[in-house]
C-alpha positions as CSV (number, residue, x, y, z in Angstrom):
1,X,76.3,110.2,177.3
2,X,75.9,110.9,180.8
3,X,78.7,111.3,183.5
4,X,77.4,107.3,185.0
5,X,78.0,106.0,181.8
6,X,81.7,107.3,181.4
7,X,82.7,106.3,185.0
8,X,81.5,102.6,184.1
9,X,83.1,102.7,180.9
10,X,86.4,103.7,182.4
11,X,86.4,101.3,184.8
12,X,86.6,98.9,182.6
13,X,88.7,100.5,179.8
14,X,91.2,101.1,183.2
15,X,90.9,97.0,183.3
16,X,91.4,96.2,179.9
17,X,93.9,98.6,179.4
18,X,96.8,97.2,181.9
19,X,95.6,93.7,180.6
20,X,97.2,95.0,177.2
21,X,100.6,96.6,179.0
22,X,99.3,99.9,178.2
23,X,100.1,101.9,181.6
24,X,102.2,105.1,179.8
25,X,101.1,108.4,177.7
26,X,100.3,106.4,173.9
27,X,101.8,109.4,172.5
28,X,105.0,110.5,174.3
29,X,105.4,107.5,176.6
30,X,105.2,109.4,180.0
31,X,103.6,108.3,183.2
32,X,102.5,111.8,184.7
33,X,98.1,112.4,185.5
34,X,97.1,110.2,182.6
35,X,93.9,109.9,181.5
36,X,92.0,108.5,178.4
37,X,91.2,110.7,175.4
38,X,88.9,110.8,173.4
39,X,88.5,111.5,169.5
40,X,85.4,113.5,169.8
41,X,84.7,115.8,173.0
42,X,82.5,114.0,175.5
43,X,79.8,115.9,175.5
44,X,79.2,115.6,171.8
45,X,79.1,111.2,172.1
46,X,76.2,109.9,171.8
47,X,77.4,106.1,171.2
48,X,79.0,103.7,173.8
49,X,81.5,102.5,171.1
50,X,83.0,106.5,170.6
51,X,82.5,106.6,174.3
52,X,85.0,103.6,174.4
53,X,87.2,105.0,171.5
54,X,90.2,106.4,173.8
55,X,93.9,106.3,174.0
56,X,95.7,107.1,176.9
57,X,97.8,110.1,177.2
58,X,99.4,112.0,180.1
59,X,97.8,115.4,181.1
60,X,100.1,117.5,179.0
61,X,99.4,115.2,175.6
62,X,95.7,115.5,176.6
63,X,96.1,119.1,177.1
64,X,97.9,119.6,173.2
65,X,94.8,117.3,171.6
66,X,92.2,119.1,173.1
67,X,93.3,122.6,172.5
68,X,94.3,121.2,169.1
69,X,91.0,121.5,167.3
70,X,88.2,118.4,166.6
71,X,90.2,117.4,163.4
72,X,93.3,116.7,164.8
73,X,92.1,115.6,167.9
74,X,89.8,113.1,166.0
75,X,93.4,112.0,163.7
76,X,95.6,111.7,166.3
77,X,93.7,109.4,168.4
78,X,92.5,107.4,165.3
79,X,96.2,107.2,164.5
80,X,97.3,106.1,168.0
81,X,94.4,103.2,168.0
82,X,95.5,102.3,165.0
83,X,99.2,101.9,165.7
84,X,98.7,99.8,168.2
């Protein structure tokens, strides 16, 4: 997926996000440079649905998941979706 695609789909998932009350890290509840993580590294999607696929998480949550390895990183934002 190309960068254009990911800026639209975050301005929407930004939208639909605060609809839902979600405005704080999904995994440790902070409020500090979040962002929306993926459970697959951007530049291996190729859908708009795993594109969409995200949790929001604060830089140093993002930060863990990434450097964590594809399978945990894949789990953990599975398991934070899923929770909601």
């Amino acid at each position: 997926m190309k960068l254009k695609d990911w800026n639209n789909a975050r301005r929407k998932l930004k939208v639909d996000f605060e609809r839902q009350g979600i405005t704080r890290c999904e995994k440790c509840n902070g409020n500090f440079a979040l962002s929306f993580g993926h459970r697959l590294k951007r530049r291996y999607i190729t859908t708009t649905e795993e594109l969409t696929t995200v949790a929001l998480l604060c830089q140093i949550c993002h930060e863990d998941l990434e450097h964590g390895g594809h399978d945990r990183m894949y789990d953990e934002i599975t398991r934070i979706i899923e929770a909601r």
